[in-house]
C-alpha positions in Angstrom: -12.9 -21.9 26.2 -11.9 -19.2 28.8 -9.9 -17.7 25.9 -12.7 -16.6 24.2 -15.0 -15.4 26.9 -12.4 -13.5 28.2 -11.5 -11.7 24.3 -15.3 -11.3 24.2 -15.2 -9.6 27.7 -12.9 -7.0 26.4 -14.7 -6.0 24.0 -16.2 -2.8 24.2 -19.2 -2.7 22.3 -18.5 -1.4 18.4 -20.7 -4.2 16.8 -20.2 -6.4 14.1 -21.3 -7.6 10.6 -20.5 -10.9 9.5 -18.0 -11.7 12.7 -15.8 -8.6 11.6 -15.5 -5.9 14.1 -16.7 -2.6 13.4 -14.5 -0.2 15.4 -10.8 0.7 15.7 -10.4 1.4 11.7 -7.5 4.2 11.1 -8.0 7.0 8.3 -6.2 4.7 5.9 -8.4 1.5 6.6 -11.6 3.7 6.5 -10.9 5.4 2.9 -9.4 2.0 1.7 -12.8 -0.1 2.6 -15.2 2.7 1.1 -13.2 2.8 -1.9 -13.4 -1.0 -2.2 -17.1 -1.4 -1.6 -17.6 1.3 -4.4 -15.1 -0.8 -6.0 -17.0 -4.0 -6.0 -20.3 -2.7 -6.6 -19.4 -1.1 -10.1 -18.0 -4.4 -10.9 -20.7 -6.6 -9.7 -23.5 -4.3 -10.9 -21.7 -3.6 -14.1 -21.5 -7.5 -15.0 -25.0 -8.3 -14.1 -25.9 -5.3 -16.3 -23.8 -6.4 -19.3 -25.5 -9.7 -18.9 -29.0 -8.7 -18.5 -28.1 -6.5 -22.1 -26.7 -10.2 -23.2 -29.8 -11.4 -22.7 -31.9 -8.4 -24.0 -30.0 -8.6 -26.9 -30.3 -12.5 -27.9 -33.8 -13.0 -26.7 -35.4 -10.1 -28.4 -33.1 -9.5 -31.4 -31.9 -5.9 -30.0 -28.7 -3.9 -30.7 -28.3 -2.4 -27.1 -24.6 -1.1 -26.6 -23.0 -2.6 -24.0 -21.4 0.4 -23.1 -25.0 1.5 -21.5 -24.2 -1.3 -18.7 -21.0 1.2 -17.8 -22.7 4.5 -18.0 -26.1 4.0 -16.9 -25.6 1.4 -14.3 -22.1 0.5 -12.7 -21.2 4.0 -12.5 -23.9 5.2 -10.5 -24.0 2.3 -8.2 -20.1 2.6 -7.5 -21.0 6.2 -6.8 -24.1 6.0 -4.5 -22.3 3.3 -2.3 -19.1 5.8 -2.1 -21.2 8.5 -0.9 -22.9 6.4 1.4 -19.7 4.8 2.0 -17.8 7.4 3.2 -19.6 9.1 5.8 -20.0 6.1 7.1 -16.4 4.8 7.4 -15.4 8.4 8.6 -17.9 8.0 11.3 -16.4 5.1 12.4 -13.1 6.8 12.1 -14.0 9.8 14.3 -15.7 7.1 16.7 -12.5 5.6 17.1 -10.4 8.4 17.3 -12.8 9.9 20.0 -12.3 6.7 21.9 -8.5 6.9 22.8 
């Protein structure tokens, strides 16, 4: 028990999401997790896209390419959250390099 009041005690503040800390990230870290959340998004949006089109297609007897779900939605997505991603991990970058 005094274990982890005393790990808490050292924090210093950085904030978390999900239990994972948000602070000390190196330039390497930072790039790699804003590259994989843009990473994942295009995947995930891209297969809920290709089966909403599924869908589309076999309920209302429509020829939608499928090739609409990579162009019109997982690309975009995977780009916003990189461009939101970024910034964001570079902050977090400076903040820690500030820090030491």
């Amino acid at each position: 028990m005094e274990r982890a009041e005393s790990a808490r005690s050292r924090r210093t503040g950085g904030g978390t999401v999900l239990g994972f800390p948000l602070e000390g990230f190196g330039l390497f870290t930072s790039l790699l997790l804003a590259f994989a959340a843009a990473f994942f998004t295009f995947f995930a949006s891209t297969c809920v896209a290709i089966f909403s089109l599924l869908g589309w297609n076999l309920i209302g007897h429509h020829t939608v390419s499928y090739a609409d779900s990579y162009r019109y939605v997982g690309f975009p997505a995977g780009l916003v959250v990189l461009i939101v991603a970024l910034p964001v991990f570079g902050v977090l970058w400076v903040r820690a390099k500030l820090r030491k």
